[in-house]
N, C-alpha and C positions, 0 to 999 in steps of 0.2 A: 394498443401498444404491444410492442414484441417482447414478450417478458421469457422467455425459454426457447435456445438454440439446442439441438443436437444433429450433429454431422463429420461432416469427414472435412478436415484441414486440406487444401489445395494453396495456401501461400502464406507465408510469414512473411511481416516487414519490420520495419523499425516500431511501428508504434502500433499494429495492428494485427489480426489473422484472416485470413479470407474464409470459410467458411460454407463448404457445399449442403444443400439442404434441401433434398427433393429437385435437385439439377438447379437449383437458382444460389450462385454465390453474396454470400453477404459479407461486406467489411464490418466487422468489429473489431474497435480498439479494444484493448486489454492489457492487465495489469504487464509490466516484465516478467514475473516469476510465469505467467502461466504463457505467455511468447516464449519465453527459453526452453520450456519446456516441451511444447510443440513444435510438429514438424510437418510436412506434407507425408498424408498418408492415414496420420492421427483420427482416430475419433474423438470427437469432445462434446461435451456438454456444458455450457453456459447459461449462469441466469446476467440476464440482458437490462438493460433502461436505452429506450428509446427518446435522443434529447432533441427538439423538435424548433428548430428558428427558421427565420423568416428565409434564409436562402439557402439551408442546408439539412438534411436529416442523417442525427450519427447513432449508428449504435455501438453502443460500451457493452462489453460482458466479464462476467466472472465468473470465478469455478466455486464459489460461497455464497448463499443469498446472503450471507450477513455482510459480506462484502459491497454488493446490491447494494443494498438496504444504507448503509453508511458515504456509500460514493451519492446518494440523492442529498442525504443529509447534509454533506457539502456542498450540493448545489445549492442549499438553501443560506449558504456565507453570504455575506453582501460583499461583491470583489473573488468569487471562486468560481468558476467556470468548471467547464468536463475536464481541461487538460489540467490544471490546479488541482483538482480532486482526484483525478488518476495518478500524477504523482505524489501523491500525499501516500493513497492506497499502495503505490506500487514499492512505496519508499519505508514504509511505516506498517509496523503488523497492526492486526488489530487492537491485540494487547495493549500494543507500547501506545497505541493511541488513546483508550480508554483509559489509560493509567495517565497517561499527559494530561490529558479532563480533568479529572478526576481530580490531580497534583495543582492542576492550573498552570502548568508549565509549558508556557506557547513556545519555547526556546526550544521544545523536542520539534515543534512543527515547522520553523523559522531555518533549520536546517535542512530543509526538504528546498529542491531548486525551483524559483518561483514563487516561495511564497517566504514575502518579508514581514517584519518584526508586525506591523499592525494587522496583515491577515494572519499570522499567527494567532495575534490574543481576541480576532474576531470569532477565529474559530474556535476554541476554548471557550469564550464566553456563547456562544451559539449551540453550541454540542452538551455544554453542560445539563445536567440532566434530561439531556434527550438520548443518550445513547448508557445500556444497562453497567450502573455502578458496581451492582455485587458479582461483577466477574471481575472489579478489582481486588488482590487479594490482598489481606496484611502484607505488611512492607514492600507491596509492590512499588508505590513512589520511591521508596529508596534504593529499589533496581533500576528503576526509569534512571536517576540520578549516577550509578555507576556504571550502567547500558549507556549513559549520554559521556561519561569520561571517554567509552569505550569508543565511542562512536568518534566524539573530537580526536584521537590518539592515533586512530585511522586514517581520519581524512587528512590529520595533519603529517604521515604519511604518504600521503599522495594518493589514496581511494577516495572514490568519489560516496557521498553519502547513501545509494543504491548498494555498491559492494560492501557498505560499512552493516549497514542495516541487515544486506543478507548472510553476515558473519556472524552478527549479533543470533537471527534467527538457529541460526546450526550449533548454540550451543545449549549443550543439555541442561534441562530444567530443574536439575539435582546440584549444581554449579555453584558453589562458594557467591559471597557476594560481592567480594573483593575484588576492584579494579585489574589488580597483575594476573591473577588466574584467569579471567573473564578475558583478558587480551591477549592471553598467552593463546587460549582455545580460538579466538577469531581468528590468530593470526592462519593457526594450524587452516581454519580452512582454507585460504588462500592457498595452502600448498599444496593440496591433491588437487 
């Protein structure tokens, strides 16, 4: 298995990086935050899962092994495939994911594109204590729940659940727990 890339970026696409390595390019898909971020030219480093079927071999990378680590454990959903579990990751921090477990609130994962109401609570009841509880903090459910207002408020706005999640993220960890402040700040990042 190809479990670690480093090289230099030669192409971005939609859903993937091409990735030079010793003169041999390899496609890895990879999450959006770390596509956006790169560019032809880039150096990167990736930890990798090699997903292996009968007519095709893909590799997936990320720039977290915990990342890694978590995008397998959704292969392990009954109903989640690589592109299911990439947008889950790509859509969802880790936080908010562990804290959705944690809550049992498959309604965080049901808003991610592709994955409806029963692989939602498949995945909740699958991940349950298989991914570590004590990076949930006190009242972090009750952020999940004000992060999910914030999220619905957005989309219903006309962001899609990706720009919702990546607003969510940009806001500082010091942050009232209040619905209005918490959307006032997402909005803001939309505007730079």
């Amino acid at each position: 298995m190809i479990a670690h890339l480093r090289g230099e970026v030669i192409g971005v696409t939609d859903d993937s990086l091409v990735v030079d390595v010793g003169g041999v390019g390899f496609k890895v898909f990879a999450p959006g935050a770390v596509r956006d971020q790169s560019k032809p030219g880039d150096r990167i480093s990736l930890h990798t899962y090699l997903v292996v079927r009968e007519d095709v071999l893909a590799l997936y990378g990320f720039e977290r092994q915990e990342e890694r680590d978590l995008f397998v454990l959704l292969l392990g959903v009954n109903g989640v495939g690589p592109r299911i579990a990439m947008a889950v990751i790509s859509s969802l921090s880790i936080d908010v994911i562990r804290s959705a477990v944690a809550g049992e609130q498959a309604d965080v994962f049901s808003r991610v594109s592709g994955v409806g109401k029963m692989t939602a609570q498949k995945i909740v009841l699958y991940l349950k204590g298989k991914i570590a509880s004590a990076a949930v903090l006190q009242g972090a459910t009750a952020l999940v729940d004000v992060d999910g207002e914030v999220v619905e408020a957005l989309t219903n706005l006309g962001y899609s659940v990706v720009e919702a999640q990546a607003a969510i993220q940009s806001i500082p960890r010091d942050t009232p727990d209040d619905v209005e402040t918490r959307l006032r700040i997402a909005l803001k990042y939309f505007s730079t």
